[in-house]
C-alpha positions as CSV (number, residue, x, y, z in Angstrom):
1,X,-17.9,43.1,58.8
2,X,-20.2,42.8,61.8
3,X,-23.9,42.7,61.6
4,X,-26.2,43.5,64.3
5,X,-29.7,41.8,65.1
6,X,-31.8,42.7,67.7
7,X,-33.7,39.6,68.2
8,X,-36.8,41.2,69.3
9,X,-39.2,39.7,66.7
10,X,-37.8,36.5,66.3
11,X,-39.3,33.4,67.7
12,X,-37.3,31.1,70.4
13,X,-35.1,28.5,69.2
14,X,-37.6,25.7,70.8
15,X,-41.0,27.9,69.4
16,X,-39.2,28.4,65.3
17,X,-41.6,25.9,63.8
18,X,-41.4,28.1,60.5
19,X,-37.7,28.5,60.7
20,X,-37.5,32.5,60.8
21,X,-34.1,32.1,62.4
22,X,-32.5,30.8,59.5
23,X,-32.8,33.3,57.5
24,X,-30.4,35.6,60.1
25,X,-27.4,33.1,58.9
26,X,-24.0,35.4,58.7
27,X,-22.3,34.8,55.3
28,X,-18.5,33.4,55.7
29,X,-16.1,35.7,57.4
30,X,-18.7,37.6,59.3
31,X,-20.2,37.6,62.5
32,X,-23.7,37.4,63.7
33,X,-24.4,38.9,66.6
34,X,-27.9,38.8,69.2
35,X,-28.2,41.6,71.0
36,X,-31.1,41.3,73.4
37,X,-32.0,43.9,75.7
38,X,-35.2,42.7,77.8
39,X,-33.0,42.0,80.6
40,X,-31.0,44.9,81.0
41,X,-32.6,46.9,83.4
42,X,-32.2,43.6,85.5
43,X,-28.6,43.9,85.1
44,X,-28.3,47.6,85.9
45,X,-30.7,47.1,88.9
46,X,-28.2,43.7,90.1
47,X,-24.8,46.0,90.0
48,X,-26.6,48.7,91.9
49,X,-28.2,46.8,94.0
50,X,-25.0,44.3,94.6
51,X,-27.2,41.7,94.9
52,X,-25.2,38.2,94.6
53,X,-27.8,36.0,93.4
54,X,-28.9,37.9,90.6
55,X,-24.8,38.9,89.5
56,X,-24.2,35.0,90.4
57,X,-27.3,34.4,87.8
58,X,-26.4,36.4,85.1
59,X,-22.6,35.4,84.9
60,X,-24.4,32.0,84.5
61,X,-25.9,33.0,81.8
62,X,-28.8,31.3,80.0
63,X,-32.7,31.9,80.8
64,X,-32.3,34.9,84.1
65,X,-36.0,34.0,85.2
66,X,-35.8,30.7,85.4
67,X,-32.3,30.8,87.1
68,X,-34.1,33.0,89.5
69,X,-36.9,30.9,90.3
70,X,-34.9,27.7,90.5
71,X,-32.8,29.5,93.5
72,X,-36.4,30.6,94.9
73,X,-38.0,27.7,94.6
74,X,-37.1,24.0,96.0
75,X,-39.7,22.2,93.9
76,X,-38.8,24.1,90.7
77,X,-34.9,22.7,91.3
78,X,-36.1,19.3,92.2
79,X,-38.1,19.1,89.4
80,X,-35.4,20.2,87.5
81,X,-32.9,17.6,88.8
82,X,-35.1,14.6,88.1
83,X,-35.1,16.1,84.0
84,X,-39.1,17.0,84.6
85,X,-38.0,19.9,83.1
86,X,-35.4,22.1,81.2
87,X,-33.5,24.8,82.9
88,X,-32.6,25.6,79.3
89,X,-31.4,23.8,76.0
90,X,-29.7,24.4,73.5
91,X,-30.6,22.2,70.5
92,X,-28.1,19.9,68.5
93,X,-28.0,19.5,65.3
94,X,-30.8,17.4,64.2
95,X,-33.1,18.1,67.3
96,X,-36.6,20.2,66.8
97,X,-37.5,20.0,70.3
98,X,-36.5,19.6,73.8
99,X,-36.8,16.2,75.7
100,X,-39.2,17.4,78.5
101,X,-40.8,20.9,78.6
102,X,-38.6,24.0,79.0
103,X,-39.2,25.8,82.6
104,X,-40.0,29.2,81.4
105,X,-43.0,28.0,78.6
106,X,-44.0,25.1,81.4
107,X,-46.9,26.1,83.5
108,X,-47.6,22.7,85.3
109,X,-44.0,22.3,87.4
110,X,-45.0,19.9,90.1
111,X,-44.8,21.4,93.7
């Protein structure tokens, strides 16, 4: 069996402080699948337009906007390689929150 969940109404991972996203737990055997659409006239818009840095960015995968403005900015990436902030993160078991802010909920990414 395969369910289906469109994620749409669900809080993020790092933003779940009520834990809403455990209830969408597939039962042994079956699949779980996040379908999230918000991004796909990006996609369409990268394969017409062929434009390399947004195909290179979603075959990366992860957060598209914040991929984007890391290859826009230089001060977002630098911040980003001295761990001011998150590109993305994806939490382990045990973890609530990130180390340092996330990129995409951070407003104050020093320039």
């Amino acid at each position: 069996m395969l369910l289906l969940s469109v994620n749409q109404n669900q809080p993020a991972l790092e933003k779940d402080r009520y834990k809403i996203r455990q209830a969408f737990i597939a039962a042994p055997g079956n699949s779980l699948i996040v379908a999230d659409y918000g991004e796909l006239e990006l996609r369409i818009l990268s394969h017409l337009a062929s434009c390399k840095s947004m195909l290179d960015a979603f075959r990366a995968g992860g957060d598209f906007h914040s991929r984007t403005a890391m290859n826009m900015y230089p001060y977002i990436r630098e911040a980003i390689d001295k761990k001011q902030v998150l590109l993305e993160w994806y939490p382990q078991s045990g973890e609530e929150k990130p180390p340092v802010p996330l990129l995409k909920v951070s407003c104050k990414v020093p320039r």
